[in-house]
C-alpha positions in Angstrom: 19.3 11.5 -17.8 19.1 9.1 -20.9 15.5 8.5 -22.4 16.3 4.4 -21.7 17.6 5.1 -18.2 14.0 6.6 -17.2 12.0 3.9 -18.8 13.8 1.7 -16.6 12.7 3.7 -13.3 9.5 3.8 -14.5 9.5 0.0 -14.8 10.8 -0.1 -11.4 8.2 2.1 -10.0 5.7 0.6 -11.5 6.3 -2.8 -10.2 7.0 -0.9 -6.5 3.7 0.3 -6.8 2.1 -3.0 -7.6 3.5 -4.2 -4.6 2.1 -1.5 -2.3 -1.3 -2.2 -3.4 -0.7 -5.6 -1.8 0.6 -3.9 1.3 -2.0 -1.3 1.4 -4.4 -4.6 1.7 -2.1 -6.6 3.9 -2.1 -3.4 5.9 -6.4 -2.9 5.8 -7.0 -5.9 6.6 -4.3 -6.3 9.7 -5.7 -2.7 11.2 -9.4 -4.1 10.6 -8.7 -7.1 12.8 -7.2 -5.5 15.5 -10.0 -3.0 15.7 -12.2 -6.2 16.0 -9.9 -7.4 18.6 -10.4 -4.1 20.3 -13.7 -4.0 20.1 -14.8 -7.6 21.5 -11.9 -7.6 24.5 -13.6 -4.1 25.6 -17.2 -5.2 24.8 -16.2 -8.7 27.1 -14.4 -6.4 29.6 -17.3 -3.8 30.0 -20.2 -6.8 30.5 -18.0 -9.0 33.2 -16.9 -5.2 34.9 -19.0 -4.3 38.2 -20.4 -1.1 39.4 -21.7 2.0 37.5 -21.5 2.3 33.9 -18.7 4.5 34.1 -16.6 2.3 36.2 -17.6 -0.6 33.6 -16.2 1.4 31.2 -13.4 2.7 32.8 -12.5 -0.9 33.6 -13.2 -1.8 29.8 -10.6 0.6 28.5 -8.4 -0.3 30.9 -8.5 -4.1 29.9 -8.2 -3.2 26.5 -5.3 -0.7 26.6 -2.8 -3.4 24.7 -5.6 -3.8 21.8 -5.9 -0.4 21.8 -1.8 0.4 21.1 -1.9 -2.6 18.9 -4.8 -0.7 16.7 -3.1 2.4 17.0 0.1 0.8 15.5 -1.7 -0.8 12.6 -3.3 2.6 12.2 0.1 4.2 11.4 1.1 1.3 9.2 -1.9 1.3 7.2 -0.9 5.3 7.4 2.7 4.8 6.1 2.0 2.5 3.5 -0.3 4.9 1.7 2.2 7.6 2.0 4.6 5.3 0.5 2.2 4.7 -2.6 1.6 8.1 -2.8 5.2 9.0 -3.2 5.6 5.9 -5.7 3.0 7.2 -7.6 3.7 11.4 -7.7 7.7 10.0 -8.5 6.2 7.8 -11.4 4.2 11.0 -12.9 7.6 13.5 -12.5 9.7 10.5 -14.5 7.0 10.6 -17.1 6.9 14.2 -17.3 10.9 14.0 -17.9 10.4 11.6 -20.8 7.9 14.0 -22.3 10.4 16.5 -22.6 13.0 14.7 -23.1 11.3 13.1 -26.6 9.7 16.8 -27.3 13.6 17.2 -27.2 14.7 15.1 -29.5 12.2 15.9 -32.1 13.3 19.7 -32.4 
């Protein structure tokens, strides 16, 4: 691998990784309003919900299953997208580790 040819992946990489910063906050913020969705259709469920408090809340979670998957899922995003940054940025330190070498090469 040419000296040129990994300063271009690291230009790559680094603008990937700028855009995964955005995602990662796309990503908090989506996951943060579903748990707010969660949390106010269970909250609304348990105070209209009859009987003890653990058939209120039985009923809650119940009413709030489809928040609940939809929090879960923006859980896992929000999980993938800082695996992907992670991986962006542990490729970024082994291509600058190759261009160390490679121009501790060239000076011997």
């Amino acid at each position: 691998m040419h000296y040129e040819e990994i300063q271009r992946q690291i230009a790559e990489l680094i603008a990937e990784n700028s855009k995964g910063y955005t995602a990662l906050f796309e990503a908090e913020k989506a996951l943060a309003e579903a748990e707010y969705t969660l949390d106010t259709t269970e909250q609304k469920a348990f105070l209209s919900a009859e009987g003890s408090v653990a058939d209120r809340t039985a009923v809650a979670k119940l009413k709030a299953a489809d928040n609940r998957l939809q929090r879960d899922l923006r859980r896992a995003e929000l999980n993938r997208v800082k695996v992907k940054v992670k991986a962006i940025e542990t490729a970024l330190m082994a291509l600058a580790t190759q261009a160390k070498l490679i121009q501790s090469e060239t000076r011997v």
